[in-house]
N, C-alpha and C positions, 0 to 999 in steps of 0.2 A: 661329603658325608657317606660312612656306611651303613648300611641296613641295623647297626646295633650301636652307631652312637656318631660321632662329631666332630669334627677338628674346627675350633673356630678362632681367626688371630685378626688383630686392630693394629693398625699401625697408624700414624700420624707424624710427621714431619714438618719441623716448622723454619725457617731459614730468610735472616736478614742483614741487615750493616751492622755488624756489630754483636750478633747474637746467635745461637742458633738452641731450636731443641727440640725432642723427639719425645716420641710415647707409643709402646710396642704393648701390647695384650696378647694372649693366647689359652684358649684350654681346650684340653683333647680328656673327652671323656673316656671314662673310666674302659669303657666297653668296644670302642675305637678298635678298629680288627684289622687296619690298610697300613698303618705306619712302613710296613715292610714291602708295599706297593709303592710309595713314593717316589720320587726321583733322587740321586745321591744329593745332591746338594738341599734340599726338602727333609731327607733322615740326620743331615749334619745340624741342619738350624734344631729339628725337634728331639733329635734324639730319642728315647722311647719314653718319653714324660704323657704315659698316658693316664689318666687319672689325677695330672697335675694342671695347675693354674700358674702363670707366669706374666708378672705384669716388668717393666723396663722403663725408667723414663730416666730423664737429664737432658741437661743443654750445656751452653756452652757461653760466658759472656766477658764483650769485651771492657774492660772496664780502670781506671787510670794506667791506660799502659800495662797490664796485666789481663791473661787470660785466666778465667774463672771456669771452674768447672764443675757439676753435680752429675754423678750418676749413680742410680738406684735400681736395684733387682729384688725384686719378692716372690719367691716360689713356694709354692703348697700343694701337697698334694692329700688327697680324695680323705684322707682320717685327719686333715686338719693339721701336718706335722710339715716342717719346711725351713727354710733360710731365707734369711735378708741381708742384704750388702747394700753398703753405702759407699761412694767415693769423694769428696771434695778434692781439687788443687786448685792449686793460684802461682801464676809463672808470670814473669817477667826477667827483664835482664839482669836482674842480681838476686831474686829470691826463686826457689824451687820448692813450693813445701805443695803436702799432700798427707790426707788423712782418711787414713780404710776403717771400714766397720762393720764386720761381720755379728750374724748370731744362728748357728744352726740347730735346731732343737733336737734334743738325744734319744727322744724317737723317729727321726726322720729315718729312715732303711733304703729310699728311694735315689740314694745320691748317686750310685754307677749309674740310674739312668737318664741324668740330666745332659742335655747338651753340653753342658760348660766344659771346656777344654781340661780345667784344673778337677775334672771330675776327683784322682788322689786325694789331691791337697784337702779338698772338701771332708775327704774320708775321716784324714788325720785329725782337723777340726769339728767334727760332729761331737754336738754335745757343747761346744766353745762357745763364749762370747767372747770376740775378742777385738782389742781397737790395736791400732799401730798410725805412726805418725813419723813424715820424715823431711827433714829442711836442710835447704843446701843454700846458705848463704851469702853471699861475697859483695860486702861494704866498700872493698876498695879491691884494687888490683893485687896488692901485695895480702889481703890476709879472709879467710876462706873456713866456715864455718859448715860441717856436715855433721850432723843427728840421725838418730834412727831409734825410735822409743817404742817398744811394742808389750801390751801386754794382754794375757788372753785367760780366761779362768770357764771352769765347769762346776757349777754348783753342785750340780750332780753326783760327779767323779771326786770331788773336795779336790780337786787338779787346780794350780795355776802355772801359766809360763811368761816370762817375761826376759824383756832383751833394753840395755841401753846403752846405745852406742853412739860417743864425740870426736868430731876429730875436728882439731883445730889447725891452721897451717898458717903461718905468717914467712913470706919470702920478699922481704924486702931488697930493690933492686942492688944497694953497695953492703946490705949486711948480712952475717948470718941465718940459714934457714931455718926456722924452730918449728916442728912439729911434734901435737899431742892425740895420742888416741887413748880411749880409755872404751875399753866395752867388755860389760860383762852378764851376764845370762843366767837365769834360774828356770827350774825346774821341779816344781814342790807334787 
C-alpha cells in the first residue's frame, strides 16, 4: 500500500486427477503512486492498470479422452469501460477445435495500459464484439478437415469483419491427393 491508495490481488489455485483451475483478482486504485517502484517482473504482471479491476478464472478438465478448457478475463477500469474474453477448447487425438470471444467497449482508452502482451491487437479491436472458432479434424488417416470462422462487428462504427476459411485434404494411401480450400474475407 501507498499513502494514496492500494494494490490488492487474489489468487487461488485449485489442482487434481483429472482437473485443474484457478482464479486470479486484482485492483490497483485509482491513486496507487508505486507501480514504478515495483520489481520488473511485478510491472510485467500489472502493467500500469491503475485505476483498473481484473478478475481471471478457468480450469482445465479431463474428460472422455479429451482435454477441455475455459478461460475468462474481465477488466475494467475506474469510469466503468473495459473488455471481456472468453476461451473454450476441447482436444483430443482427432479433434482440435476452440472458440474466442471478445467485447471491448468503444470507450475503453485504457488498453496501452494493460499488461496483456497483445496490447495492439486489443487497439485494433476496440469498440469490437467479436467471436472466432476453429476445428481441425481428422476422421481417419487419409482425410483431414481445417476451419477457421471468425466474425467481429462495432455497432457503434456500423463496422463488421469477417473471415471463413476450409480446407479439406483427402490423401489416400494407392490414390490420388484431393485438396480443397476455400477462404474468403469481408470488410464492410
Amino acid at each position: 500500500d501507498s499513502q494514496k491508495g492500494g494494490l490488492t490481488r487474489r489468487a487461488f489455485g485449485l489442482k487434481g486427477k483429472g482437473f485443474s483451475a484457478y482464479f486470479d483478482s486484482q485492483n490497483i486504485d485509482t491513486k496507487f503512486d508505486r507501480l514504478a517502484a515495483l520489481q520488473p517482473i511485478e510491472k510485467t504482471h500489472y502493467g500500469n492498470e491503475f485505476g483498473m479491476s481484473r478478475t481471471e478464472l478457468g480450469g482445465t478438465l479431463k474428460l472422455m479422452k479429451s482435454d477441455v478448457t475455459l478461460d475468462t478475463a474481465n477488466v475494467v477500469d475506474n469510469a466503468g469501460a473495459g473488455f471481456h474474453r472468453e476461451k473454450f477448447t476441447v482436444k483430443n487425438s482427432r479433434l482440435n477445435f476452440a472458440a474466442n470471444f471478445q467485447d471491448i467497449d468503444a470507450g475503453f482508452s485504457r488498453i496501452m495500459d494493460l499488461s496483456n502482451p497483445d496490447r495492439e491487437k486489443l487497439m485494433q479491436d476496440r469498440g469490437f464484439r467479436r467471436a472466432d472458432y476453429a476445428i481441425k479434424f481428422q476422421p481417419m488417416k487419409s482425410l483431414a478437415f481445417d476451419s477457421y470462422l471468425y466474425d467481429s462487428t462495432n455497432v457503434t462504427a456500423g463496422q463488421t469483419r469477417g473471415q471463413n476459411r476450409h480446407n479439406i485434404a483427402y490423401t489416400p494411401a494407392g490414390g490420388p491427393k484431393i485438396n480443397f480450400l476455400t477462404d474468403d474475407f469481408s470488410y464492410i
